[in-house]
TIKOLBA-920782 format. One line per field, with one value per residue (C-alpha): residue number from 1; x, y, z. Coordinates in steps of 0.1 Angstrom, whole numbers. Each point is the difference from the previous one (the first is absolute). Layout:
num = NUM|... .
u = X|... .
v = Y|... .
w = Z|... .
// end
This chain:
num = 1|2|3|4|5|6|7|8|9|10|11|12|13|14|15|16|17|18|19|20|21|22|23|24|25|26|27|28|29|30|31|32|33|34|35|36|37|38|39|40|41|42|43|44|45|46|47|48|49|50|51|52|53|54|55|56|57|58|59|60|61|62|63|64|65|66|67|68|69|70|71|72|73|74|75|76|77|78|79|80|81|82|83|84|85|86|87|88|89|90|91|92|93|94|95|96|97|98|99|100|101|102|103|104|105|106|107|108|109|110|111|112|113|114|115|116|117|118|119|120|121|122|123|124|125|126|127|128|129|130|131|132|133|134|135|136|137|138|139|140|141|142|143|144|145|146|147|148|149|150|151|152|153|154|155|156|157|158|159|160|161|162|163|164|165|166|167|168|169|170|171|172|173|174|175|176|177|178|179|180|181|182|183|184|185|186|187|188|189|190|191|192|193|194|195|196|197|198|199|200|201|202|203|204|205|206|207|208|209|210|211|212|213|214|215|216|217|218|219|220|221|222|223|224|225|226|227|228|229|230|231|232|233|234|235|236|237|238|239|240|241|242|243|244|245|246|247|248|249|250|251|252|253|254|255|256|257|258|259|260|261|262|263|264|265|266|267|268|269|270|271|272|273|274|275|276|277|278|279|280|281|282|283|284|285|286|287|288|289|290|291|292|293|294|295|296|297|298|299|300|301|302|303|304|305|306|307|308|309|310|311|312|313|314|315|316|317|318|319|320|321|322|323|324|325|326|327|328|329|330|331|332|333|334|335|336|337|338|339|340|341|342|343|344|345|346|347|348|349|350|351|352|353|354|355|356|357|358|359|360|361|362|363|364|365|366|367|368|369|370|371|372|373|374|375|376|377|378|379|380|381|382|383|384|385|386|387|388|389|390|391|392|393|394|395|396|397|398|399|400|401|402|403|404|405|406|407|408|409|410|411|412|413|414|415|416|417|418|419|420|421|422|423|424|425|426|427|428|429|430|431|432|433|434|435|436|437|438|439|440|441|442|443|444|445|446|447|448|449|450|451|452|453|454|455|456|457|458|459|460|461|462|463|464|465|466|467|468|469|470|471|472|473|474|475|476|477|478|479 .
u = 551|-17|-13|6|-28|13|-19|-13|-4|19|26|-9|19|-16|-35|0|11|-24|-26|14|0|-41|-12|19|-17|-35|6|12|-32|-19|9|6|-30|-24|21|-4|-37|-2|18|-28|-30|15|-3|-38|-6|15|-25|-27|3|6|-33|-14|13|-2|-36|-2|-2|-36|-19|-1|-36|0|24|-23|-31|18|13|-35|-14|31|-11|-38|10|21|-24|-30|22|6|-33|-10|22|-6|-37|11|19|-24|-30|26|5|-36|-8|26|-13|-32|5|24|-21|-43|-6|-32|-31|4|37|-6|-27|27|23|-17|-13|34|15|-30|9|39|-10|-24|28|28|-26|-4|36|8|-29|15|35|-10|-17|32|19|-21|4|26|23|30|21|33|-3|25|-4|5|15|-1|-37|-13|-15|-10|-1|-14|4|-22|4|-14|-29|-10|-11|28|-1|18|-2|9|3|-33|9|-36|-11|-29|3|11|-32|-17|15|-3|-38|-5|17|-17|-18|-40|-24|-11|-35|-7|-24|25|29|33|14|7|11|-2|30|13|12|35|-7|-3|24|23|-4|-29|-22|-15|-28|-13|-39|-5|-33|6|8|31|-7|33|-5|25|3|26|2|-23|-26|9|-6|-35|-3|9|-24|-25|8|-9|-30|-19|-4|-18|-19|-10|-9|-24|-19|-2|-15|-20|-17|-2|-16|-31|-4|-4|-19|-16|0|-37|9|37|-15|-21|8|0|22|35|20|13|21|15|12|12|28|11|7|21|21|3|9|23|15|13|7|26|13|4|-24|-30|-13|-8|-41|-17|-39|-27|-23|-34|-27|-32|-32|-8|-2|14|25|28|23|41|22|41|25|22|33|15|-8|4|-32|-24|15|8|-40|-8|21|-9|-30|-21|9|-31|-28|-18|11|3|27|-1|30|8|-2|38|1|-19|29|24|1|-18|-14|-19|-16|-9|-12|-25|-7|-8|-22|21|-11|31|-4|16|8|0|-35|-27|-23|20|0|-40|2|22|-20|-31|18|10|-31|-18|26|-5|-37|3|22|37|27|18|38|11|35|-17|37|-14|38|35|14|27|13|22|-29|-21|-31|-19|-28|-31|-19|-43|-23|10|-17|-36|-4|6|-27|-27|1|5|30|25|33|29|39|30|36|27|35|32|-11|16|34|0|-18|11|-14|35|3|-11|4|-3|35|-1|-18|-29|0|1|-5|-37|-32|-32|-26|-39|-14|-38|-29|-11|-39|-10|-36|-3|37|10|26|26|-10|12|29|13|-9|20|21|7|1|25|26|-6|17|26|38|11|16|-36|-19|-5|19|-29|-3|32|7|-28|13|35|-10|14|-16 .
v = -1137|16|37|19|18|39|7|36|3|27|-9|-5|34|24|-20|14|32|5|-14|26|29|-7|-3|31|16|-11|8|40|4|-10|27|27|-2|4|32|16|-7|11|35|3|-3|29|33|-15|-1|28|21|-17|10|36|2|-20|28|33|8|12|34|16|-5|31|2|-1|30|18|-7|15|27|12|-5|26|23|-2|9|26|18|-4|21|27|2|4|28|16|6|13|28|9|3|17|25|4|9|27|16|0|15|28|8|-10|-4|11|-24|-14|-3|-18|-22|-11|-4|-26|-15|-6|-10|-27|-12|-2|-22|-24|0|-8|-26|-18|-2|-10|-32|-9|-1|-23|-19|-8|-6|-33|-8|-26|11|-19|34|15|29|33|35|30|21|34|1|-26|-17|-37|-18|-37|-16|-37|-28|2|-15|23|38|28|21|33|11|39|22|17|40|18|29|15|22|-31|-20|29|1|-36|4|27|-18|-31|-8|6|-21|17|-17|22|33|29|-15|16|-23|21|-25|32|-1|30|-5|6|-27|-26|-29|1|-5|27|13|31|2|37|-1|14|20|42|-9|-23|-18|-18|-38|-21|-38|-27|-35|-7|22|-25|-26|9|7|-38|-9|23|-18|-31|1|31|-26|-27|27|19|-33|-12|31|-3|-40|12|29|-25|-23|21|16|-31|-22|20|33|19|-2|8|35|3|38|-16|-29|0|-16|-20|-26|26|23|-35|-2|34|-9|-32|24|18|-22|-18|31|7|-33|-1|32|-7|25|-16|25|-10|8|7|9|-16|9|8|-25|14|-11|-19|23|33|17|21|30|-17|36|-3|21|5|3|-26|-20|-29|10|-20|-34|2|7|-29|-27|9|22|-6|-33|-21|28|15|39|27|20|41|4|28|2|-6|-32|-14|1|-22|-36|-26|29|14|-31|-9|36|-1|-34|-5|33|19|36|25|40|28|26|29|-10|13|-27|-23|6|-2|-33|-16|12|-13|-36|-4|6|-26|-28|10|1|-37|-12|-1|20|31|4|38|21|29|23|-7|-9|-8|15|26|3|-34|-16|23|1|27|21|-18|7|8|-19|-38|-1|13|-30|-21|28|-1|-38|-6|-22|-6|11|-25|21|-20|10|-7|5|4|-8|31|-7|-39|20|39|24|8|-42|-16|-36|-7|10|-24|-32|5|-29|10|36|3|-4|2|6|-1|25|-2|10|38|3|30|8|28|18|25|-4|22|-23|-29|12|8|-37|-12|17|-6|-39|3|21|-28|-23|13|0|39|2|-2|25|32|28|22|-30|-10|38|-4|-34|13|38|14|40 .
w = -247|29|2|31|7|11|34|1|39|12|25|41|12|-27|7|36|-9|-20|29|27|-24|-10|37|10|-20|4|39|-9|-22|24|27|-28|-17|30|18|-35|-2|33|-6|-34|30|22|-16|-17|42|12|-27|11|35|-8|-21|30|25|-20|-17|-36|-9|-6|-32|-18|-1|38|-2|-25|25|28|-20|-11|39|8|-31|5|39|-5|-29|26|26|-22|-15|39|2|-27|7|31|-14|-25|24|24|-30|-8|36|0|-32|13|29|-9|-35|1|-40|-13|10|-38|1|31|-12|-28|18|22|-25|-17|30|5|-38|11|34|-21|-29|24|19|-33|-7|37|-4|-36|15|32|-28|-23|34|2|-31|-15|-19|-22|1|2|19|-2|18|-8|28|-15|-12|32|-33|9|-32|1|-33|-3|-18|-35|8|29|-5|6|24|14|36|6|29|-4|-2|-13|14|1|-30|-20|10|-12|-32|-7|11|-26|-26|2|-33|-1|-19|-29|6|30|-5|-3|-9|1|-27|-30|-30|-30|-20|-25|-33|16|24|-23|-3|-36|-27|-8|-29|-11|-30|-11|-11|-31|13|5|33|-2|29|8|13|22|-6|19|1|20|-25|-27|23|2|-35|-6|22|-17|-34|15|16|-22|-28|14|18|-33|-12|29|-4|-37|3|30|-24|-29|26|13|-35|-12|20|26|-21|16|36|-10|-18|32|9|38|-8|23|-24|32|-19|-25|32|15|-25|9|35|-8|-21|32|24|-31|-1|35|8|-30|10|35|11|15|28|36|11|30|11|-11|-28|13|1|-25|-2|-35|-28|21|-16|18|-16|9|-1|1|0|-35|0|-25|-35|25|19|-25|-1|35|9|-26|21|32|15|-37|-7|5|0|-34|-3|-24|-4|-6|-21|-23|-33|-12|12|-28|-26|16|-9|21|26|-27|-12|38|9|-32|0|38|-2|22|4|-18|7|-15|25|-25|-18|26|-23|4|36|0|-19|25|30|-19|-4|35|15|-24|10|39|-7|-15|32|-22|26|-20|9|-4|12|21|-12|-36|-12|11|26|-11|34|0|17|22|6|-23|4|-17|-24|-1|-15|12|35|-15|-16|36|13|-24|1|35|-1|24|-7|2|8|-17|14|-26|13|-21|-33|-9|12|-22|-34|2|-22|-15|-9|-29|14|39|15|30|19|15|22|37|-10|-15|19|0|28|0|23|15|-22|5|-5|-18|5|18|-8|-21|-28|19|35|-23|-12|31|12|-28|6|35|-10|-24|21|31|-25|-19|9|10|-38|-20|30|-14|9|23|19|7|10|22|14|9|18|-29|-4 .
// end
C-alpha cells in the first residue's frame, strides 16, 4: 500500500500575501528610518551653530584680573586725593598758627616719615598688581578694603586705603623696637616679683635678716641645669689638682704659677652653663692687643650673680686673669673650690688687713704679667642695676704698675638674676651683652682722673635702666 506523502507548502494565494506584505514593509523602513535619523542630527546642529555664533562667557579668573585692575585704579585715585587734602590741611594750619621751631621740626619730620611710608605702600601695591594671582576677589564697600586672597601656594596679601597721618607716623616711629645692643639703650627687660609669670615661690633665710627669695619655673630650670653640669665641673678640677700635685707638683706650688688649666674648667662650666639656660650673652669691642708678658687691670660693672659666668664665656674666655672677689664666695660649692684653687685673690671689706693683703696680691700677679679682674662699686648694685659710686683702693694698683686699664660694659644681667631671686627668673638670650671698651693708660693720672674715665666708659654702654640716677638727671635737663 502506498503512503501519501502530506505536502507542507502553503497554498499559492497565502504564498503571495505573504510576499506583498514583506516588501511593503522593507520599502516603509526604508523612508522612516532615515527622516528619523535625520530629525536626531538637527538640534546636535542647530547647538553647534549657536556656540559657533555666540562666544562663551569669561573665565572667572579673567573677571578677577579685571576686577583687581578696577580696585588697584580706583585705590590709586583716592590715595591721590587724599594727600591732596592732607597737605591742603597742613598748609592751612600753618599759616593761620606757626608752631614753635621744634614743633615744626617734628612735624616735618613726621610728615617726611608719612610720604616715604605711604611711597612704600604705593610701590608694594604696583608690585602685587603684577603679580599672578589664583584668587577670588570680594570688596568691601563700607571700609574701601581691597582684600586679595591667593592660592595656597602664593603669599596673602591685604591692600588698604592708606589713612596715616602725621601724628600716627610719629607714633609708630617712636614705637618701633630698639636693639638692646646699641650704647644707651632704652630697652628695659627688669621684671618685679609681681611681674613674674605663675606659678611663684617664696623662701625666708634663716639669717637675722630674713631676706625673702623669689623662685619660678624658669629658676628651677636653671637649677637643673646647675645639677648637671656643677658635677663634672667639680670633678675636672678635682683630677686637674690631683694631676699637677702629682706629676708636676714644684712648678704647680710655684707662687707664680697661673693654674691655667685648673681656671680652664671654670670657664667650660660657664659657657655650659648659659648655653643650657638659654642665656648666652651677645659681645662687642675688641680686647686690647698687649705686648708679651704685660698685664692689664679688666674693671665691670656689678649688678647681678650672673656677671661672673657671663665674663668667663665671653670677654675672659681665652686670656689668663685673676679675679678680686670677696671673701664669702669661698663657701659655696664649686666657686669656692675654683676661687682657692685657681689662686684667685678674695678680700674682706671690713678687715683693713685683709684689705692690705689683697692690694699686696694684685700687685704681685700684675708685676708677674697675670691681668687682675675687680668690680670698681666693690658689690652688687642695690639700685636694681645702676651704676654705683666706686670704691678706693682698685685703680692704685693700675697706677703704681703702670698698666692699662681695660672698661667692661655688662648690660642687664640684673634684670635675668635679680637680687631678690634665688634662681635666674628669665632668658638671657637677646637680652645680655657684653662690650669691650678701648684700653685707658694710666701713667700719668690720678686715681680720681680714672675713675671718672671709667666711668664715662661704662655709662656710653649701658641701656638708660643700669645709668645712674645723676647722670641720667643730667642727660634729660632735669634740675
Amino acid at each position: 500500500m502506498t503512503t501519501r506523502k502530506q505536502s507542507t507548502t502553503l497554498p499559492k494565494p497565502f504564498t503571495c500575501l505573504f510576499w506583498s506584505c514583506l516588501l511593503l514593509a522593507n520599502q516603509v523602513g526604508a523612508f522612516v528610518v532615515p527622516q528619523q535619523q535625520q530629525q536626531q542630527r538637527q538640534p546636535n546642529q542647530r547647538l553647534a551653530v549657536s556656540v559657533m555664533n555666540e562666544p562663551p562667557p569669561k573665565s572667572d579668573s579673567k573677571k578677577a584680573t579685571i576686577a583687581v585692575q578696577e580696585g588697584h585704579e580706583q585705590q590709586h585715585q583716592q590715595q591721590q586725593q587724599h594727600q591732596r587734602q592732607r597737605h591742603q590741611r597742613l598748609a592751612v594750619s600753618v599759616m593761620n598758627e606757626p608752631p614753635p621751631k621744634s614743633d615744626s621740626k617734628k612735624a616735618t619730620i613726621a610728615v617726611q616719615e608719612g610720604h616715604e611710608q605711604q611711597h612704600q605702600q604705593h610701590h608694594h601695591h604696583h608690585q602685587d598688581s603684577h603679580t599672578p594671582h589664583f584668587i577670588t576677589v570680594a570688596s568691601d564697600p563700607v571700609s574701601s578694603h581691597l582684600s586679595v586672597t591667593p592660592d595656597a601656594t602664593h603669599h596673602t596679601t591685604t591692600l588698604s586705603q592708606p589713612s596715616a597721618t602725621a601724628s600716627e607716623a610719629t607714633a609708630t616711629s617712636t614705637t618701633t623696637p630698639t636693639n638692646n645692643n646699641k650704647k644707651n639703650s632704652p630697652m628695659n627687660y627688669w621684671l618685679d616679683p609681681t611681674d613674674l609669670d605663675p606659678p611663684t615661690w617664696t623662701m625666708t633665710s634663716s639669717s637675722s635678716n630674713k631676706k625673702v627669695k623669689y623662685l619660678n619655673l624658669f629658676g628651677i630650670w636653671t637649677a637643673v641645669v646647675s645639677l648637671v653640669v656643677s658635677p663634672p665641673w667639680i670633678l675636672a678640677m678635682t683630677l686637674v689638682d690631683w694631676y699637677q700635685k702629682t706629676f708636676n707638683a714644684e712648678e704647680y706650688a710655684s707662687p707664680t704659677n697661673k693654674r691655667i688649666a685648673f681656671d680652664t674648667t671654670g670657664k667650660l662650666w660657664s659657657k655650659a652653663w648659659l648655653w643650657g639656660t638659654n642665656s648666652y650673652p651677645t659681645q662687642s669691642g675688641q680686647r686690647p692687643t698687649l705686648a708679651e708678658g704685660q698685664a692689664c687691670l679688666f674693671v665691670a660693672n656689678h649688678a647681678s650673680w650672673l656677671d661672673i659666668p657671663v665674663l668667663c664665656a665671653t670677654a675672659l674666655d681665652d686670656t689668663p686673669f685673676k679675679f678680686i672677689a670677696k671673701g664669702e664666695l669661698t663657701k659655696l660649692p664649686g666657686i669656692g673650690q675654683q676661687l682657692e684653687g685657681g689662686k684667685h685673690i678674695t678680700i674682706d671689706r671690713e678687715d683693713r688687713r685683709s684689705q692690705l693683703r689683697t692690694f699686696k696680691e694684685g700687685m704681685k700677679w700684675l708685676k708677674s704679667g697675670v691681668p687682675l679682674m675687680a668690680f670698681p662699686e666693690g658689690k652688687r648694685s642695690t639700685q636694681q642695676g645702676r651704676l654705683m659710686d666706686f670704691k678706693g683702693g682698685i685703680f692704685s694698683m693700675a697706677i703704681k704698675t703702670g698698666v692699662p686699664i681695660v672698661p667692661i660694659s655688662l648690660s642687664n644681667t640684673h634684670a635675668v638674676f635679680p637680687a631678690y631671686a634665688l634662681m635666674p627668673v628669665q632668658p638671657g638670650a637677646g637680652k645680655l651683652h657684653v662690650h669691650i671698651h678701648d684700653a685707658i693708660p694710666s701713667k700719668g693720672k690720678t686715681e680720681a682722673e680714672l675713675s671718672e674715665l671709667v666711668r664715662a666708659a661704662f655709662c656710653s654702654q649701658l641701656p638708660e635702666c643700669q645709668l645712674p640716677l645723676e647722670t641720667k638727671e643730667e642727660d634729660t635737663g632735669a634740675p
